[in-house]
Structure formats: structure tokens, C-alpha cells
N, C-alpha and C positions, 0 to 999 in steps of 0.2 A: 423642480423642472416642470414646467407645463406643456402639455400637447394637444393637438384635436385630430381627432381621426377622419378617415375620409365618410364616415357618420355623423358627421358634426359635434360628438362629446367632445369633452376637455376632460384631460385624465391630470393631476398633480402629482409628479412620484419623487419621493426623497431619491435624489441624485447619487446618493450612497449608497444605498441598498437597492434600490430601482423600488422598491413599496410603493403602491398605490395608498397614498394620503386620501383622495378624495376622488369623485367624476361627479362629472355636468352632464345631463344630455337635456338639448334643448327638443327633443320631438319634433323631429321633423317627417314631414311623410315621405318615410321610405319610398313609395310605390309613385309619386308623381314625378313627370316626363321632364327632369331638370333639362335643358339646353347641353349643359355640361355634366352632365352625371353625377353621381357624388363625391364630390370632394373637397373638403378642406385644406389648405396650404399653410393653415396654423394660428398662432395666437397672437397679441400685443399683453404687454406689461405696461403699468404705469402708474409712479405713485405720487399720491394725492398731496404734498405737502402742508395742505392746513388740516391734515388731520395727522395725530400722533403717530407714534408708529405701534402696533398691536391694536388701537382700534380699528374697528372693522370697515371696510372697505379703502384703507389703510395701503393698498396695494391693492390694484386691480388688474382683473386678467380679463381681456374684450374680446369675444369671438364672433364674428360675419357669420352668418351660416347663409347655405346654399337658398332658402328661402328665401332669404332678404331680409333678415333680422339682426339688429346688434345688439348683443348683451355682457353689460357687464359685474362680472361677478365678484366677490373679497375672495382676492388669491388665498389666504388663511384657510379658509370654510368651503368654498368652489359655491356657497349661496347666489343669487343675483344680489346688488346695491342697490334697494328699493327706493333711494333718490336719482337714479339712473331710469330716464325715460318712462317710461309706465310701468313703475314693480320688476326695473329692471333691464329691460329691453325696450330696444323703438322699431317701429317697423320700418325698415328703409324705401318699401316701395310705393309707403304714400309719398302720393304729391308728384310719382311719376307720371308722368303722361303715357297710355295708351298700351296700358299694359294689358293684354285679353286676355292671355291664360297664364297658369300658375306655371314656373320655369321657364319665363322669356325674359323675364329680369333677377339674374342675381348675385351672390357674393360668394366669392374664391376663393377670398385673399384677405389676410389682416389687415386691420385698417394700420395704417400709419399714425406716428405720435408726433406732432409737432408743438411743442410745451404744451397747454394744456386743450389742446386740439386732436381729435381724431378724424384723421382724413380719410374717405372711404372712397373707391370707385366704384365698378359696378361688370359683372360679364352679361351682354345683351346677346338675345338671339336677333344678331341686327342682317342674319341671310333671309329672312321672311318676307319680308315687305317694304315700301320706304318710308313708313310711320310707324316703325320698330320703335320698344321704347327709347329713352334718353340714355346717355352712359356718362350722365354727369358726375363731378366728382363733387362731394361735399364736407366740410367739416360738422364735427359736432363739438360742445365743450364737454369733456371728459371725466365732470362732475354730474352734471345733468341731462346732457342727452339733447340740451339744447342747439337749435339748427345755425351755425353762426357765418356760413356762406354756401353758395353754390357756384 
């Protein structure tokens, strides 16, 4: 069983015994002015079919964090898939437009799985201005991290 806290860890716990298997924390700073405070609304699953099953990244677990970062890690280990985006994670808020400070753009919510696609949206602080940033949605491929629409 996987979870994320409204801290943004991912905790793994044998479903049996409730045991903590393993935790993720991605560091995020505690202390800055998210738009939406802290919280995470959870994980995505999703497994890789060209690769076996026990090797590693073999099953992936992808968490948003309230920052704006995606990362995915080998559900086995809670490690990140260092063929996933840069060592793991991509930042989501490049390539946004007009973003001025840190917590007017970010993530909620797990991205959705659509075959080998991860669909991400976005929470905008869009009450500020009328050149708030974008709340676009975008895929990425769920092997690489690669951008494959907007």
C-alpha cells in the first residue's frame, strides 16, 4: 500500500501488518507561502511492461508535490528511476509562464495514468492578477519524463 502525507513523503506499508516498508521525502520547504497549504491528495501506480517484473523500477509510484515537482520512484525500494526526468524528478514549473513567486503554481493531486502517459494539471493562485500563471494540463511519458503534450 502506498501513501503521501499532506508533507509530501510517500510512506509503503505492508497492507498486512500496516509495517512501514520504506519512506520518500522529497524536501520540500516547509516554511514557504504555498497558495494552498500543505497537502498532498496522493499517489499514482504504474507498471512499466518492458521491463520484468522485480527489476527495479519495475512498478512505479509518481508523486506531485506541492512545489511543482514530479517524481518517480521503484515502488520495491521508495528510490527515485534515475531514467525518469533528471535523477528522477522534472520540475513542472518550467516552461510555465509568469510565475513570480514560489507557491502560485502548484501540485495537489496525482497525476493520472493514461497507458503510458502521465497527466498532470496544476493548482494556480489565479485570484492575484490577470497574468496569473497557466493551469495547463500536460502529459509526460512515464518512462522518461518526456513532455509529450500540452
Amino acid at each position: 500500500m502506498y501513501l503521501s502525507t499532506p508533507l509530501n513523503r510517500v510512506v509503503a506499508l505492508d497492507p498486512e501488518t500496516g509495517r512501514e516498508k520504506w519512506s520518500f521525502d522529497p524536501k520540500i520547504d516547509l516554511h514557504s507561502p504555498y497558495s494552498e497549504g500543505l497537502v498532498n491528495r496522493g499517489v499514482t501506480s504504474w507498471i512499466d511492461a518492458a521491463r520484468a517484473e522485480g527489476e527495479a523500477c519495475h512498478r512505479r509510484i509518481f508523486l506531485a508535490t506541492i512545489d511543482a515537482r514530479l517524481f518517480a520512484l521503484d515502488a520495491a525500494t521508495g528510490t527515485p528511476c534515475t531514467d525518469f526526468g533528471a535523477g528522477g524528478q522534472i520540475d513542472l514549473s518550467r516552461g510555465v509562464a509568469n510565475i513570480t513567486r514560489r507557491g502560485e503554481y502548484e501540485e495537489t493531486s496525482a497525476p493520472a495514468v493514461a497507458g503510458d502517459l502521465l497527466i498532470v494539471g496544476s493548482a494556480i493562485a489565479d485570484n492575484d492578477r490577470v497574468d496569473s500563471p497557466s493551469g495547463q494540463v500536460r502529459a509526460y511519458e512515464a518512462r522518461t519524463g518526456k513532455l509529450r503534450w500540452s
